[in-house]
KOLRO-419129 format. One line per field, with one value per residue (C-alpha): residue number from 1; residue in one letter; chain; x, y, z. Coordinates in steps of 0.2 Angstrom, whole numbers, plus 5000, padded with zeros to 4 digits. Example, Ala and Ser with C-alpha at 12.3 -4.5 7.8 and 13.67 -1.06 7.14 Angstrom:
// residues 2
n: 1/2
res: A/S
chain: A/A
east: 5062/5068
north: 4978/4995
up: 5039/5036
// end
This chain:
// residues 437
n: 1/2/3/4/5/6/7/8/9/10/11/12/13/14/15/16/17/18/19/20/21/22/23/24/25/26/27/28/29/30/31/32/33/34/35/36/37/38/39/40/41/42/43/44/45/46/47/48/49/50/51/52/53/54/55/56/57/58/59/60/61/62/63/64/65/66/67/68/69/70/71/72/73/74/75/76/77/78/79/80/81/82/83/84/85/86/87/88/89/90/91/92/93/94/95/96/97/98/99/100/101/102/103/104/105/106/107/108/109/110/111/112/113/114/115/116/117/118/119/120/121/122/123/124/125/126/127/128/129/130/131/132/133/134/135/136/137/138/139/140/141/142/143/144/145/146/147/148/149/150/151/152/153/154/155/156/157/158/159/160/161/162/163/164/165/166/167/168/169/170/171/172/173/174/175/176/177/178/179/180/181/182/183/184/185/186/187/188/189/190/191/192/193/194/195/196/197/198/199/200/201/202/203/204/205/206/207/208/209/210/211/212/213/214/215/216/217/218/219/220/221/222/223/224/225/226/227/228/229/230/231/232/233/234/235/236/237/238/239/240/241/242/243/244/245/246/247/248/249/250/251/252/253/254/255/256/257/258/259/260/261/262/263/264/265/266/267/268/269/270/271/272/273/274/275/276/277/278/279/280/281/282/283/284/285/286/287/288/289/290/291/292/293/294/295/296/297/298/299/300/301/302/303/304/305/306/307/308/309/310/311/312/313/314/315/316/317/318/319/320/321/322/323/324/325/326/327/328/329/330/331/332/333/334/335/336/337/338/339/340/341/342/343/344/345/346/347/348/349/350/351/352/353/354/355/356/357/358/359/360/361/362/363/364/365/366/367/368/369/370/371/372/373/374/375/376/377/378/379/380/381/382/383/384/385/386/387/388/389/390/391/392/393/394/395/396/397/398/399/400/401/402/403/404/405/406/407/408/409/410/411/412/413/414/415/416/417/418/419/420/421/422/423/424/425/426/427/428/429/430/431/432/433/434/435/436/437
res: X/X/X/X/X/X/X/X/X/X/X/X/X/X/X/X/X/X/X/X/X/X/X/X/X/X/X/X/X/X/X/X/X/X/X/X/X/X/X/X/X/X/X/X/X/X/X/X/X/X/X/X/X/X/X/X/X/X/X/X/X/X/X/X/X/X/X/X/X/X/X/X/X/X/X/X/X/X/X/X/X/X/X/X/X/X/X/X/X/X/X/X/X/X/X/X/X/X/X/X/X/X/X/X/X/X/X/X/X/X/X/X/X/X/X/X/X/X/X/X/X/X/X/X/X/X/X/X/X/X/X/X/X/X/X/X/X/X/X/X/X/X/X/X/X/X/X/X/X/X/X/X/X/X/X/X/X/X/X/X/X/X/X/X/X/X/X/X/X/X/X/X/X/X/X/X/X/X/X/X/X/X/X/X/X/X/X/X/X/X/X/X/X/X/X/X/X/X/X/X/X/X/X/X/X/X/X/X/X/X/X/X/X/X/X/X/X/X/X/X/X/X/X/X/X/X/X/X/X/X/X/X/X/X/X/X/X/X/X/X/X/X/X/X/X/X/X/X/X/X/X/X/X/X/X/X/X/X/X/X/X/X/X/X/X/X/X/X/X/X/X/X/X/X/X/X/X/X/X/X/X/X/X/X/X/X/X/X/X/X/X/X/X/X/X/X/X/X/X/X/X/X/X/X/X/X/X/X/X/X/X/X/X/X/X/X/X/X/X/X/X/X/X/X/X/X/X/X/X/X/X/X/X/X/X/X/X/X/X/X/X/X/X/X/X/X/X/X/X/X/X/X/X/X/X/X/X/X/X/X/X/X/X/X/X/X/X/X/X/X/X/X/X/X/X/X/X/X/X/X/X/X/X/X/X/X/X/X/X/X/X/X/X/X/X/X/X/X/X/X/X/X/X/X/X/X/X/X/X/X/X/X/X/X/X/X/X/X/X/X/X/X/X/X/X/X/X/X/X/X/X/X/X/X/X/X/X
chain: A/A/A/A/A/A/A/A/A/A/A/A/A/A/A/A/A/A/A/A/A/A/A/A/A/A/A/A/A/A/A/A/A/A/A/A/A/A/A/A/A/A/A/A/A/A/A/A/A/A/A/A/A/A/A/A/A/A/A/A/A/A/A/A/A/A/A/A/A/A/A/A/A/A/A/A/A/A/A/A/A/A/A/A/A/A/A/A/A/A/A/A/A/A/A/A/A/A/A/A/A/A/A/A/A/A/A/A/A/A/A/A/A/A/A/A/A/A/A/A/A/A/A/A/A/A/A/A/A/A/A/A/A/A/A/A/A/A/A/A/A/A/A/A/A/A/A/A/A/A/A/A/A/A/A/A/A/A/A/A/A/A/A/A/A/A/A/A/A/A/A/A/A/A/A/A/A/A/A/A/A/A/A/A/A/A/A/A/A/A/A/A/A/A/A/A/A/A/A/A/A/A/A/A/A/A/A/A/A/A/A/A/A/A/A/A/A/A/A/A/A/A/A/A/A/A/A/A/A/A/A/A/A/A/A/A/A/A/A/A/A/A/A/A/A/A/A/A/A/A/A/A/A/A/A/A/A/A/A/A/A/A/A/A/A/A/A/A/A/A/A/A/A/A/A/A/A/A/A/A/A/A/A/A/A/A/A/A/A/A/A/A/A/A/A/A/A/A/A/A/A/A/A/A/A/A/A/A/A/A/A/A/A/A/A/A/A/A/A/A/A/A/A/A/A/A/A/A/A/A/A/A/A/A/A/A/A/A/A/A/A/A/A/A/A/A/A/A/A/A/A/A/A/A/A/A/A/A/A/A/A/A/A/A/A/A/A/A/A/A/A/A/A/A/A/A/A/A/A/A/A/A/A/A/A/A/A/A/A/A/A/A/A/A/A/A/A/A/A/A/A/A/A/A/A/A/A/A/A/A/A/A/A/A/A/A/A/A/A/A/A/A/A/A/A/A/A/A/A/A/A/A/A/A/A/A/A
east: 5450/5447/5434/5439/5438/5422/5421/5409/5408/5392/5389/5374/5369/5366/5381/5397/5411/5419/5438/5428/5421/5433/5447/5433/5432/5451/5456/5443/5448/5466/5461/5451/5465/5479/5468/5462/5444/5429/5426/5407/5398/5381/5372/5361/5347/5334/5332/5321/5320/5338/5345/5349/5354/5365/5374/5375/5385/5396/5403/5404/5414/5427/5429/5433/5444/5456/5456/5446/5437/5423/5421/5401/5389/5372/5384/5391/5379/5385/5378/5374/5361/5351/5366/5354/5345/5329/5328/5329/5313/5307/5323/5319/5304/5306/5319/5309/5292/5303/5308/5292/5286/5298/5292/5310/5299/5284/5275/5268/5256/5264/5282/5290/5302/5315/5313/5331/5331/5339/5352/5365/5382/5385/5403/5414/5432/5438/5454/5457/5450/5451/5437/5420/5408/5391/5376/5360/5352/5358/5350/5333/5323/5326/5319/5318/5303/5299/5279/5283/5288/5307/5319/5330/5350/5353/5343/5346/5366/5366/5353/5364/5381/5375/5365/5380/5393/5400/5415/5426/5416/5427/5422/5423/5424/5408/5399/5407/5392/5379/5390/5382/5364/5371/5379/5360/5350/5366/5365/5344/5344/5357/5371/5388/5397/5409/5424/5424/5437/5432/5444/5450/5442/5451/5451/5458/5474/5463/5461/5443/5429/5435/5423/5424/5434/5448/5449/5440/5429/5424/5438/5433/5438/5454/5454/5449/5463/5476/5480/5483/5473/5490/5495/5478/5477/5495/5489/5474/5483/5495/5478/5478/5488/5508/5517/5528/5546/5547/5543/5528/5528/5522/5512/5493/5503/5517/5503/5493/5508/5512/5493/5488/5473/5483/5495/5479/5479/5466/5474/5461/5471/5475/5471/5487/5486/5506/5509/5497/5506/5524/5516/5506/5521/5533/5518/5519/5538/5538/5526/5532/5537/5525/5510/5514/5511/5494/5488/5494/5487/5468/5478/5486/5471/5461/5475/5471/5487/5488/5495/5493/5506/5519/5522/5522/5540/5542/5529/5537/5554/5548/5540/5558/5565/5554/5565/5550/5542/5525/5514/5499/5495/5489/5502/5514/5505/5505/5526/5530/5515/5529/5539/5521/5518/5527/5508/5506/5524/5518/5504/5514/5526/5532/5550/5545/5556/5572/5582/5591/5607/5601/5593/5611/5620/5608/5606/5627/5624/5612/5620/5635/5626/5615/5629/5639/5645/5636/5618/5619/5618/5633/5643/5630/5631/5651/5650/5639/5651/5666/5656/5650/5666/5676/5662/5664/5645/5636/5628/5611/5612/5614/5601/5587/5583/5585/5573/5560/5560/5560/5548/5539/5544/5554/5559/5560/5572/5591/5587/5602/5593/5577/5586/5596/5578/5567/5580/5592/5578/5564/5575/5581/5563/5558/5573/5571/5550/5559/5570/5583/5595
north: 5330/5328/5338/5354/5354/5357/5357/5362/5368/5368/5376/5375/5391/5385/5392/5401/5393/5383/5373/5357/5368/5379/5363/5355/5373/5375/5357/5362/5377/5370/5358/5368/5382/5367/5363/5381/5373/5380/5383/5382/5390/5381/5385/5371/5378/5366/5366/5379/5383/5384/5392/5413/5425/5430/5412/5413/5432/5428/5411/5422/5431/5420/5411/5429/5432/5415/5421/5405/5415/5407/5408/5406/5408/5415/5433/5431/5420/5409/5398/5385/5392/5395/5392/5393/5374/5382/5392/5373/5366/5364/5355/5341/5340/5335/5323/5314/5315/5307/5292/5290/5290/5274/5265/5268/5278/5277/5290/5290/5303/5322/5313/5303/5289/5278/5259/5252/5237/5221/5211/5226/5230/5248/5252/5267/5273/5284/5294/5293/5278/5266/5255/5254/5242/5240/5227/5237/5224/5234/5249/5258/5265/5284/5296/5309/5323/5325/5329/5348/5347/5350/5339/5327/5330/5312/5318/5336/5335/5321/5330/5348/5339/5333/5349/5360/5349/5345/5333/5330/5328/5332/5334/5325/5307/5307/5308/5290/5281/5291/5289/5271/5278/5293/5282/5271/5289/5293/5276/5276/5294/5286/5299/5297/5298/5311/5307/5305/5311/5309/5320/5314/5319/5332/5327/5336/5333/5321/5310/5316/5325/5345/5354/5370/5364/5362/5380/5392/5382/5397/5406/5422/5418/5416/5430/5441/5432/5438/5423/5427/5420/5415/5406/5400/5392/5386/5375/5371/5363/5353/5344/5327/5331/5335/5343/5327/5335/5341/5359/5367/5385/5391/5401/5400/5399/5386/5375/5378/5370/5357/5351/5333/5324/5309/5314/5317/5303/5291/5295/5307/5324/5331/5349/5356/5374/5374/5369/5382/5396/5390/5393/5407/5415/5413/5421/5436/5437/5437/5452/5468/5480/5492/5478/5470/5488/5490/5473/5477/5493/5485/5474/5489/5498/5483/5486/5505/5510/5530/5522/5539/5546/5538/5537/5522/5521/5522/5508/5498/5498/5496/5479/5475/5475/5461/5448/5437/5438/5434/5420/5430/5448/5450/5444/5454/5471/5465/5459/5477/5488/5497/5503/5515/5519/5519/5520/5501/5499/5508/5496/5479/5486/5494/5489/5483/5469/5479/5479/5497/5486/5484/5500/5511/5499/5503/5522/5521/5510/5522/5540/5535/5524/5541/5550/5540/5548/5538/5531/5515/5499/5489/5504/5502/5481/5485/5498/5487/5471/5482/5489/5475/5467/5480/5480/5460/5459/5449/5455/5449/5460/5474/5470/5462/5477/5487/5478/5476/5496/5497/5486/5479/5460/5448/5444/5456/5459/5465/5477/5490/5487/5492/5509/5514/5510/5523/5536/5544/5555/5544/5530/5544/5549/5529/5525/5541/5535/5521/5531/5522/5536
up: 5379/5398/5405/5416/5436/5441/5462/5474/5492/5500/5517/5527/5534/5549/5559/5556/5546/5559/5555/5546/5532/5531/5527/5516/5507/5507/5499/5486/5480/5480/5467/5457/5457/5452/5438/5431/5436/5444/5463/5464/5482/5485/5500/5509/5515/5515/5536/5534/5552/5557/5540/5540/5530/5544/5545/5526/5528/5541/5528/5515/5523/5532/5517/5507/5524/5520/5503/5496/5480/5472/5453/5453/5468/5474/5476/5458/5449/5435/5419/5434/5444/5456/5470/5484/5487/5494/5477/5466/5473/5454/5447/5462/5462/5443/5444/5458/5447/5434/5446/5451/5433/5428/5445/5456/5468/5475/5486/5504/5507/5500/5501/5489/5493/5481/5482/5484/5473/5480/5475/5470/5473/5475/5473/5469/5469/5481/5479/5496/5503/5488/5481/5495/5492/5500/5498/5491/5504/5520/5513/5517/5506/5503/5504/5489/5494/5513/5517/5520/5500/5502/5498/5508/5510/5498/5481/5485/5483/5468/5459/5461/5459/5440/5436/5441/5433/5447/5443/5459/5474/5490/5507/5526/5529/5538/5521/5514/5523/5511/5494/5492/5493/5480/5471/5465/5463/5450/5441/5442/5433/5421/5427/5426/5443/5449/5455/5476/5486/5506/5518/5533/5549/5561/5579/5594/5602/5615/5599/5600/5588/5584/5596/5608/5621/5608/5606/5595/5580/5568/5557/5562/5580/5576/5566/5582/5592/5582/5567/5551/5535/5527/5545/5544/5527/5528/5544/5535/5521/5530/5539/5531/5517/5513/5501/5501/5508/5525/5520/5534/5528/5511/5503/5494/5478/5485/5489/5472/5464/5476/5480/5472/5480/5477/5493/5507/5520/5526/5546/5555/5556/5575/5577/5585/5592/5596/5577/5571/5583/5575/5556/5562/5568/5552/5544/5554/5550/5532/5532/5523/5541/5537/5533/5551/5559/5549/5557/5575/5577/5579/5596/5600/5601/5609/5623/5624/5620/5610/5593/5586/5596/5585/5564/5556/5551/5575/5575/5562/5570/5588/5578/5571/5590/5594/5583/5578/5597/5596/5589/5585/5581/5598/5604/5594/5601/5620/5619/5609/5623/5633/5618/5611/5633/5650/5658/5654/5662/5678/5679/5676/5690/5704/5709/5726/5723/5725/5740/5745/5741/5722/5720/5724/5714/5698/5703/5702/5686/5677/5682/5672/5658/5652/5652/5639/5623/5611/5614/5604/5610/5608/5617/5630/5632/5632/5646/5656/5655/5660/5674/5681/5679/5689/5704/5704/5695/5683/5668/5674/5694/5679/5667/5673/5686/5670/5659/5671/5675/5653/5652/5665/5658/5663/5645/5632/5616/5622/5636/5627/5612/5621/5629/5611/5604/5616/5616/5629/5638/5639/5646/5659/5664/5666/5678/5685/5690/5700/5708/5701/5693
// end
């Protein structure tokens, strides 16, 4: 019976999970979940000096935020532990005695160093990349215990990948280069080797290494700016890897069912923000009405807008009207602003672009729109067209002075739907500001 997924993601807490992590972690737990396997968290925290307790929070947390759980862990614990590497300084330094006893190592001073023997071919089969070769001859010798006693990033990871079980290695292309040296410290201790898998690396659009100037690089800025973890983890997925039809949007369980490491690509991915925003926003449209409002109201807040004034099933409908508008939460609560407060309306403008001309044609407009029978929309748009027709007017001489004095925007859903929406009274008092009834 073939052995069950084991995989591993191991953070440094150096930083805060930035994109590169967060897609190493995501493809993990993908592959674990497809397999009813195990998603184990390890945290690297050898560099003593630049490791926190605060870096190693703020992970946690992004990667519980994307909804990447983790089945053992310094949090939870687990028949494989400890999951923190500075709290395994015995199991390495053991293994690395042993080495040293059967005359692979040898030491230099307090540190302890393998000698790579000549003459070898190190090879291993990649699940991305295919079969890599390298010459044990264009190899130094490595390292195992630095002089300050801890150990180096090479022995560290092979000696908790075998202790842990670890059966599917998968993480960045950048580490292919120290898979050969991994590779000789697994065969030396007689290990069997996991299965590699090496992602591809994520570049910005200017073909160049992910960095600031490409956007936000930690999850929880996007978080702030209004993405959600399902946009998120959708975009995620689709970097380096398809679901094999031309389908973007799914959800976590969608792509559980579809994921297979067989299908991820050797061609760096490209960061897009434009594609993210598309997926983000489908995202944002499939939420339950209510679950949408519950996530605005933070933005609308941010804005200083009085969301209390209103109940949720106003704030719900308000969101409705925007038909989709809006690529980000934020987003969503600065398109729908003027429908929860005229103050921000106020602000945006002022109506000095109105000539007299324009103004007595809307005050004419107006006076006999707020006195129709019914206040609905379509009678509205139907009135309008009728009016405008018998004065020898386009729609647009009508509507776009109209929307600008609802809303202070130049686009904005149906500006009918807008006025049927805030109510007879409230759409009097706004014209009525701009002395426009």
């Amino acid at each position: 019976m073939e052995e069950k997924v084991r995989v591993r993601f191991a953070p440094s807490p150096t930083g805060a999970l930035h994109i590169g992590g967060a897609h190493t972690a995501l493809f993990n737990w993908l592959w674990a979940r497809k397999n009813n396997g195990v998603f184990v968290l390890r945290i690297e925290d050898t560099d003593r000096e630049r490791s926190t307790k605060e870096f190693e929070e703020t992970i946690l947390k992004g990667m519980k935020w994307l909804g990447l759980d983790w089945d053992e862990g310094p949090d939870v614990g687990g028949p494989k532990g400890p999951y923190r590497q500075s709290e395994r300084n015995e199991i390495y330094h053991e293994y690395a005695e042993q080495l040293l006893r059967e005359g692979m190592a040898y030491r230099e001073g307090p540190a302890i160093i393998f000698k790579v023997p000549p003459g070898l071919t190190l090879g291993f089969d990649d699940i991305v990349y295919g079969r890599i070769e390298v010459q044990s001859d264009t190899l130094k010798d490595i390292v195992l215990i630095k002089s300050d006693g801890s150990p180096t990033y090479n022995f560290a990871v092979v000696v908790d990948d075998y202790t842990m079980g670890i059966n599917y290695v998968i993480r960045g292309e950048d580490h292919i280069s120290n898979t050969p040296k991994q590779v000789l410290l697994y065969q030396s201790l007689n290990w069997p080797l996991p299965k590699f898998a090496h992602l591809p690396m994520i570049l910005g659009k200017d073909k160049k290494k992910l960095s600031k100037r490409h956007g936000a690089t930690s999850v929880y800025e996007y978080r702030n700016m209004g993405y959600l973890p399902e946009g998120l983890f959708n975009y995620f997925a689709l970097l380096g890897w398809s679901p094999g039809d031309d389908r973007e949007i799914f959800t976590k369980e969608e792509a559980i069912k579809m994921f297979d490491l067989k299908r991820v690509t050797k061609r760096a991915a490209v960061f897009d923000m434009e594609k993210l925003n598309h997926i983000n926003q489908a995202h944002i449209n499939l939420l339950d009405p209510y679950k949408r409002v519950e996530l605005v109201i933070p933005f609308w807040k941010e804005l200083g807008l009085d969301v209390e004034r209103h109940d949720k099933d106003y704030l719900a409908k308000a969101l409705e009207l925007l038909e989709g508008r809006g690529q980000t939460l934020k987003e969503v609560a600065e398109y729908s602003d003027y429908l929860l407060d005229f103050e921000v309306v106020k602000k945006r403008y002022d109506a000095s672009d109105l000539t007299e001309t324009q103004k007595d044609i809307i005050k004419e407009f107006s006076r006999e729109l707020v006195n129709i029978d019914e206040w609905d929309a379509f009678k509205m748009a139907e009135f309008a067209k009728n009016w405008a027709a018998q004065k020898g007017l386009k729609m647009k001489d009508i509507a776009m002075p109209l929307r600008w004095a609802l809303t202070g925007r130049k686009v904005s859903p149906g500006i009918f739907e807008v006025a049927a929406f805030l109510g007879r009274e409230e759409t009097k008092s706004r014209l009525s500001y701009y002395g426009l009834l």
